[in-house]
N, C-alpha and C positions, 0 to 999 in steps of 0.2 A: 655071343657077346651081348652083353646086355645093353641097352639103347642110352645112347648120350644124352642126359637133358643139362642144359642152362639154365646156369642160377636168373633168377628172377631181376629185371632192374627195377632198380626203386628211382623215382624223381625227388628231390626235394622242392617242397611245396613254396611256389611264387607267393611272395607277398606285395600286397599294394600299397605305395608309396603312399599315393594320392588320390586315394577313387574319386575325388571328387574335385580332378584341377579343371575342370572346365562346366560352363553352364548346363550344355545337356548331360555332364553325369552329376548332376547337384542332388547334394541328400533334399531328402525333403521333409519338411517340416511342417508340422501341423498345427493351428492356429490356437493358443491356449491349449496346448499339451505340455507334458514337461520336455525341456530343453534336450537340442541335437547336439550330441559330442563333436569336434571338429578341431581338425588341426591343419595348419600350413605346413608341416615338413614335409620336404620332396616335393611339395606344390612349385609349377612352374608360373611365370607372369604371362597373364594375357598383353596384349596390342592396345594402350590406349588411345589409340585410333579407333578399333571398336567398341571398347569402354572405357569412354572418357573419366577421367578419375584427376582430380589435383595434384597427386604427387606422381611419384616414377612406382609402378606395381613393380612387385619381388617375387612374391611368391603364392597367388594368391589362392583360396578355395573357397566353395560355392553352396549353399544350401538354397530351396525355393519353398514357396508355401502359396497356397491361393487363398486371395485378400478376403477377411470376413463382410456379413453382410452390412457391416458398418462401415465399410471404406476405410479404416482408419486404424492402426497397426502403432504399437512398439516395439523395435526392437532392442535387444540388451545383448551384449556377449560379455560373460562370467571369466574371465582368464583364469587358469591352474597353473602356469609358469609364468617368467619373467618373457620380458619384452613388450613391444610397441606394436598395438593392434590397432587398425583402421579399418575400416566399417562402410558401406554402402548400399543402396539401394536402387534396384533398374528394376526398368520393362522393356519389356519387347514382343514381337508378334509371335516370333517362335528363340526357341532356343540357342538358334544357331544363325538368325537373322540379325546382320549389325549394321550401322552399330547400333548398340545399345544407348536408353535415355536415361540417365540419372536423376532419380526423384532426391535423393541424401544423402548424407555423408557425415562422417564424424571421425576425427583420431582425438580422444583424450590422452594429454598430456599428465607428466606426474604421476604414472604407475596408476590414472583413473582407466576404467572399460570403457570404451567406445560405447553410445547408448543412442539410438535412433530415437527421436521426442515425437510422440504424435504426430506422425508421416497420413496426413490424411488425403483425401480424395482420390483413394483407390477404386480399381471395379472388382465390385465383387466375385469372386469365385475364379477372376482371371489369376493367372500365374504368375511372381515377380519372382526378381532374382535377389539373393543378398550377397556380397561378396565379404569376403574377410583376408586381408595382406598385411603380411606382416612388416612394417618400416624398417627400413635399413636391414631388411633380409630375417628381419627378427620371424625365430620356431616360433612359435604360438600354439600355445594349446588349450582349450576349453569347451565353455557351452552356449550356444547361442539359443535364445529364446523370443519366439515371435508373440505377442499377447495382444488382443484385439482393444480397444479404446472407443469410449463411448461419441465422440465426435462425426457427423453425417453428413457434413456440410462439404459440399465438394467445391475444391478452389474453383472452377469456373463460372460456380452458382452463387458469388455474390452479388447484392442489389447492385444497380445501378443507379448512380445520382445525377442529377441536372447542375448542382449546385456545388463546390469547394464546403467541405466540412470543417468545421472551425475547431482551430489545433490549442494543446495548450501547451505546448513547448517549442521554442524558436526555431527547432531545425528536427520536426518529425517529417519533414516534405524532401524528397531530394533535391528541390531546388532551393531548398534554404540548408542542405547539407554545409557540416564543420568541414572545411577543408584544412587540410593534411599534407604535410610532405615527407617523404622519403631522407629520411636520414633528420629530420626537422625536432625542432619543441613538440614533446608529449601533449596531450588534450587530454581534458577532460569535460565528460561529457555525461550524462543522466536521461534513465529514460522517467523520471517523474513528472507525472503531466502529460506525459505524449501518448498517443494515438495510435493508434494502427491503420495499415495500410488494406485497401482492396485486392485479394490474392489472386483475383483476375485483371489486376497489373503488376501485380508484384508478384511474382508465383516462389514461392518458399515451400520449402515440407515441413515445416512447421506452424501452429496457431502462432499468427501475428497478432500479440497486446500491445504493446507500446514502444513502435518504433522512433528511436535516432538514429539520426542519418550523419556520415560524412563522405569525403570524397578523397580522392587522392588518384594521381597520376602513377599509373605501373611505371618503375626504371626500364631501361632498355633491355636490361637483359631479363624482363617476365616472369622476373623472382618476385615476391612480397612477402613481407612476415608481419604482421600485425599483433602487436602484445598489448596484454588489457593486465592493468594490475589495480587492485583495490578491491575487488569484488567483492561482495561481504560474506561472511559463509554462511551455508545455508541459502545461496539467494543461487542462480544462474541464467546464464544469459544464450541467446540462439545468435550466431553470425551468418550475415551472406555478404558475398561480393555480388554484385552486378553491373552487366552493359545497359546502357537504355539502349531502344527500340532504335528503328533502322535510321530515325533522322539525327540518333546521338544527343538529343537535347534531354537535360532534367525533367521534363514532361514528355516522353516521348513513348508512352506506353505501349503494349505491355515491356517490361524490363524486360531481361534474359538472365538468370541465376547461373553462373557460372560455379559455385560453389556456393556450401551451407554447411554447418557445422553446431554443435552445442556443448556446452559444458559447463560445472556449476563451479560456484566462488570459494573463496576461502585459502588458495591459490594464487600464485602470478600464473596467469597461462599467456599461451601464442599458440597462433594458425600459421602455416607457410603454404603459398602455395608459387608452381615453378612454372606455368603454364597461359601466363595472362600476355595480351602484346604489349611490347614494350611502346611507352609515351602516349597510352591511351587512357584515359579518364575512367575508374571506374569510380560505382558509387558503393557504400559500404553500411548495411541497416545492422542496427544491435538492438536486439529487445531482449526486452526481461521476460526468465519465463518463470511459470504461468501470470505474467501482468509483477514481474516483480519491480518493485522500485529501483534501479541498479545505477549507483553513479561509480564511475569507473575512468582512469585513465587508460589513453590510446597510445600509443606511439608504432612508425612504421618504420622500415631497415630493409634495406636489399640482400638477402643472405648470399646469393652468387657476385657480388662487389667480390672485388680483389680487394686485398687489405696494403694501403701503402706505408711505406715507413719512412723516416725521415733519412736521408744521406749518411752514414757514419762517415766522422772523419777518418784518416788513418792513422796508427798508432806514432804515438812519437816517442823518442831513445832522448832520455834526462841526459847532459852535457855533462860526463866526467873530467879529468883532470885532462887526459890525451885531447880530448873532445876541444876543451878550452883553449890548447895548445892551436890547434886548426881551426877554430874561428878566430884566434888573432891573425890569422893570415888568409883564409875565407870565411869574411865575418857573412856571408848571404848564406849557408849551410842552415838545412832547413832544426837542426840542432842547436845551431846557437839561441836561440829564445827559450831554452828551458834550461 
């Protein structure tokens, strides 16, 4: 008899959803190269408890690069489909060590790309992370590109002064910040004239030219949505929120950047963010960038408010001929008035 063989098994070949949903499998990316392909489908959200982010993560994926010897970095991501892309920038010791620290952030609104503005006082040759999630679950597909930038100045290395610097705008200081309220009259506000802040009290990932400042109290429930309309096109402007320092006062340095964000005019935009405590003071810088003149109305909304309505009355039945018949004999019948 001649010997039995068995057909051969074939496997069909695995494909990867997401090689890169988590920090230590992030593509990497090299600094002035051309751009990493990348997409969120299949990506799962990390915990932001490990990485703090403004809004709720969906879906999110990772590329890394190490910082050029300029400290200072742009980054851009090119979208190729539809949806809402959000953008970030972390360090950390290692890959897998959390949480993680949030140098940036950005979601452009209006079909614009997420675009990191001069993220400077990086270290050199160290490793950061970028993250990319797409909002409201939104696929995403494109290219992100990291490009170095000539700025060297590292936020903890500016001068020190003995002396208050003399402003030329009413409210470039947080303690002369425009105050704001939740649900209130619009502002308007301009960074012409104004100053910039010390980014070893103010830590921002962004060059600060000419901040204004307002204030406004988070609602209870730790939503905010701040809209800016009027921008001029061609002009843009960088946002942060902030906590002041441990004693809570408008001088009470250094601040704490709870978020930061950028995007240019031409545009109504808004920022939301879900994550701030409720009935706590924060303060809110707008500069123009790079030193742009930007006057711009403000207004602030609680997007997690429930929406109330007013009482509807109930429907009432027109008094036909019968009808009329029985109010002359129960004239209180909630019909007889019609």
């Amino acid at each position: 008899a001649s010997p039995t063989t068995s057909a051969p098994t074939t496997s069909s070949p695995t494909m990867e959803v997401c090689p890169n949903d988590s920090p230590c499998d992030a593509l990497e990316a090299i600094v002035d190269s051309p751009p990493v392909a990348i997409s969120t489908i299949g990506c799962t959200p990390e915990s932001t408890t490990d990485i703090p982010f403004p809004n709720r993560l969906e879906n999110s994926a990772w590329i890394s690069f190490n910082a050029p010897p300029t400290g200072c970095v742009n980054v851009r991501f090119y979208r190729d489909s539809r949806g809402d892309a959000e953008l970030a920038l972390y360090e950390t010791e290692k890959c897998d060590v959390f949480p993680f620290r949030r140098l940036a952030f950005n979601d452009d609104y209006f079909g614009l790309d997420p675009y990191l503005f001069e993220v400077y006082g990086l270290e050199p040759r160290k490793a950061y992370y970028v993250l990319l999630d797409g909002y409201g679950r939104s696929m995403v597909n494109g290219t992100i590109s990291v490009l170095s930038c000539l700025r060297t100045v590292s936020p903890t290395s500016a001068p020190t002064v003995s002396a208050a610097p003399t402003f030329g705008c009413d409210y470039d200081l947080p303690c002369n910040a425009v105050e704001g309220e939740v649900g209130g009259d619009a502002l308007t506000i301009s960074t012409q004239s104004c100053t910039s802040e010390f980014s070893d009290f103010v830590p921002f990932p962004f060059l600060i030219t000419n901040s204004a400042w307002l204030s406004v109290v988070a609602p209870s429930s730790g939503c905010l949505r701040i809209d800016f309309d009027g921008i001029g096109a061609g002009l843009s402007i960088a946002v942060g929120i902030f906590e002041a320092g441990p004693g809570g006062t408008c001088d009470d340095f250094p601040f704490v950047n709870v978020a930061a964000t950028n995007f240019f005019g031409g545009l109504q935009s808004h920022i939301g963010y879900e994550d701030l405590i409720g009935d706590q003071l924060y303060y809110i810088m707008v500069d123009g960038q790079p030193g742009s003149p930007v006057t711009t109305t403000v207004s602030f909304s609680d997007p997690c408010a429930v929406p109330t309505f007013p009482p509807t009355a109930p429907p009432t039945e027109r008094c036909g001929p019968a009808c009329r018949v029985l109010c002359s004999l129960f004239p209180r019948r909630p019909q007889c008035n019609n």
